[in-house]
C-alpha positions in Angstrom: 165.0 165.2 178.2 163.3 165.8 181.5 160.6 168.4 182.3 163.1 171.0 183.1 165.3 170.6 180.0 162.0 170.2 178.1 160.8 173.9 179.4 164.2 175.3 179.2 164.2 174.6 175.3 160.3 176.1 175.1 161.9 179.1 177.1 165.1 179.4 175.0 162.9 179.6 171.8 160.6 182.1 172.7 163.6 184.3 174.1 165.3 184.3 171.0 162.1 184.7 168.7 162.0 188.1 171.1 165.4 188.9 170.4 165.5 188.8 166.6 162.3 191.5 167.2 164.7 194.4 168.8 165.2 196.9 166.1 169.4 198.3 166.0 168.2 201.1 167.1 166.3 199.8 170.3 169.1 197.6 171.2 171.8 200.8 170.7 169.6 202.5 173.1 168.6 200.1 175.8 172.0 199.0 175.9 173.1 202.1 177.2 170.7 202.3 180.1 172.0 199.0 181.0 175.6 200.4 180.8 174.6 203.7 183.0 173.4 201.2 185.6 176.2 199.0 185.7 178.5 202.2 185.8 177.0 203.4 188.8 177.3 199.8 191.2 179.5 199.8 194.0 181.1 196.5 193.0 181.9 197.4 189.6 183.2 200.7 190.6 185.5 198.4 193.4 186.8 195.9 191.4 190.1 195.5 189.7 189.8 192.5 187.8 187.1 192.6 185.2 185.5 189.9 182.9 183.1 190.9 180.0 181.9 188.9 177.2 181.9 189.8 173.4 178.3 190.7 172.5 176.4 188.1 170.4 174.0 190.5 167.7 171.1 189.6 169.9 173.0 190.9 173.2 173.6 194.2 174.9 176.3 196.5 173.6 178.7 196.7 176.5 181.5 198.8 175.2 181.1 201.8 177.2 182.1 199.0 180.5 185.5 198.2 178.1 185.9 202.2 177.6 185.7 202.7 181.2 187.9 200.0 182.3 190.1 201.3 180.2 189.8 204.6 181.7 190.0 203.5 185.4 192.9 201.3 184.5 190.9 198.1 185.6 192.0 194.8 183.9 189.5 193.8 181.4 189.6 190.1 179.9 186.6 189.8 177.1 185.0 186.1 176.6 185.1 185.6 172.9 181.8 184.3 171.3 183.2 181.5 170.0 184.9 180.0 173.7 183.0 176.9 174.8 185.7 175.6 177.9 187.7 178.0 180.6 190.7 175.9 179.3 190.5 177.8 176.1 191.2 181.3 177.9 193.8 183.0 179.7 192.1 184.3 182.8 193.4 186.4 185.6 194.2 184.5 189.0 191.9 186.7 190.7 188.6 187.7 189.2 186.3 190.5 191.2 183.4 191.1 188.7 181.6 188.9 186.2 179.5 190.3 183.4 177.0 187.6 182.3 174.8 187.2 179.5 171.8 185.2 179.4 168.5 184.7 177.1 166.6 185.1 180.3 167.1 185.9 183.6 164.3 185.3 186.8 163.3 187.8 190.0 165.4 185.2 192.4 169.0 185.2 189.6 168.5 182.5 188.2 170.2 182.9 184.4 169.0 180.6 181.5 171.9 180.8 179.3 172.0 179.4 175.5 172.3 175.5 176.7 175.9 175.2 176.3 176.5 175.5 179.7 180.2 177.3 179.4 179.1 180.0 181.9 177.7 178.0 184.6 180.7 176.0 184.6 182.8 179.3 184.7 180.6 180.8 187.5 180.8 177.5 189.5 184.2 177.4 188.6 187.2 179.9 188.1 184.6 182.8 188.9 182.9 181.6 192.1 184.2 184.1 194.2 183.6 186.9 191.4 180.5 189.7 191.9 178.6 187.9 189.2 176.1 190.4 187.3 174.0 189.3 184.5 173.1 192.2 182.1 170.0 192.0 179.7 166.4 193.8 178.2 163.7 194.3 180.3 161.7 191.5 178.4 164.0 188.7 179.5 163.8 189.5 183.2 161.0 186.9 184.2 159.4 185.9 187.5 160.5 182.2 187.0 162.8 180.1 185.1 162.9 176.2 184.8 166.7 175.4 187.0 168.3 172.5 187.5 170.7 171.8 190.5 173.7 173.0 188.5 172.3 176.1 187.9 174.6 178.9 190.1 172.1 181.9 191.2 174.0 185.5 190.6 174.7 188.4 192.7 172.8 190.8 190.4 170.9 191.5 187.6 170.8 194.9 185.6 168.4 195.7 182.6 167.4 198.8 180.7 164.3 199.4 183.5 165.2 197.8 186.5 167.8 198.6 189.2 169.6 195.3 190.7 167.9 192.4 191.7 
């Protein structure tokens, strides 16, 4: 492992050990801020081609974004937990927004994701030309991450406090 992989791992650990400290009730809550933000950005309100994920327990709750695709009409494809390669899912041609996850997330959108790398392949991939917004708790918006070249920097980052990166 290099230096990068090494902190990445530290940074991972720490993240989750955070996590697995937010009560129900804190993450019920926070993860609505983070939905009233997202609600109100131009390019979620703009786009017609919408991909979520399915919420891990340690991740925000973002079904009010479902509900209000649904309401607007919008196309909505959900990520299942369990998908590890883009060959596994039947994406739209065209995707205009990108809901990411991540266990942290740094002041310049850099994401750390869970190691698996399925999203940074997706971003790089299939999604490139997406509005790519990672979503997530104040706590795990950082000043730095560890990267590595591969890493793709988003458009956006939401979290219960802040407005977009």
């Amino acid at each position: 492992m290099n230096e990068s992989s090494t902190l990445k791992a530290a940074l991972r650990e720490e993240m989750r050990h955070r996590l697995r400290q937010l009560t129900a009730e804190d993450r019920q809550s926070l993860s609505e801020e983070i939905c009233e933000r997202v609600l109100q950005l131009s390019p979620w309100l703009e786009a017609q081609n919408v991909i979520l994920f399915s919420p891990l327990p340690s991740e925000p709750i973002i079904t009010p974004l479902k509900l209000d695709c649904d309401a607007r009409k919008v196309s909505a494809f959900i990520i299942p937990q369990t998908a590890r390669t883009e060959s596994e899912l039947h994406l739209p041609e065209t995707i205009d927004f990108i809901l990411v996850p991540g266990l942290a997330f740094s002041q310049d959108r850099h994401r750390l994701g869970r190691g698996g790398g399925f999203f940074d392949r997706l971003l790089a991939g299939r999604a490139a030309g997406a509005f790519k917004l990672g979503v997530c708790f104040s706590f795990q918006l950082l000043e730095t991450i560890p990267t590595e070249p591969h890493d793709v920097v988003i458009d956006a980052i939401v979290s219960d406090r802040a407005r977009p990166q």
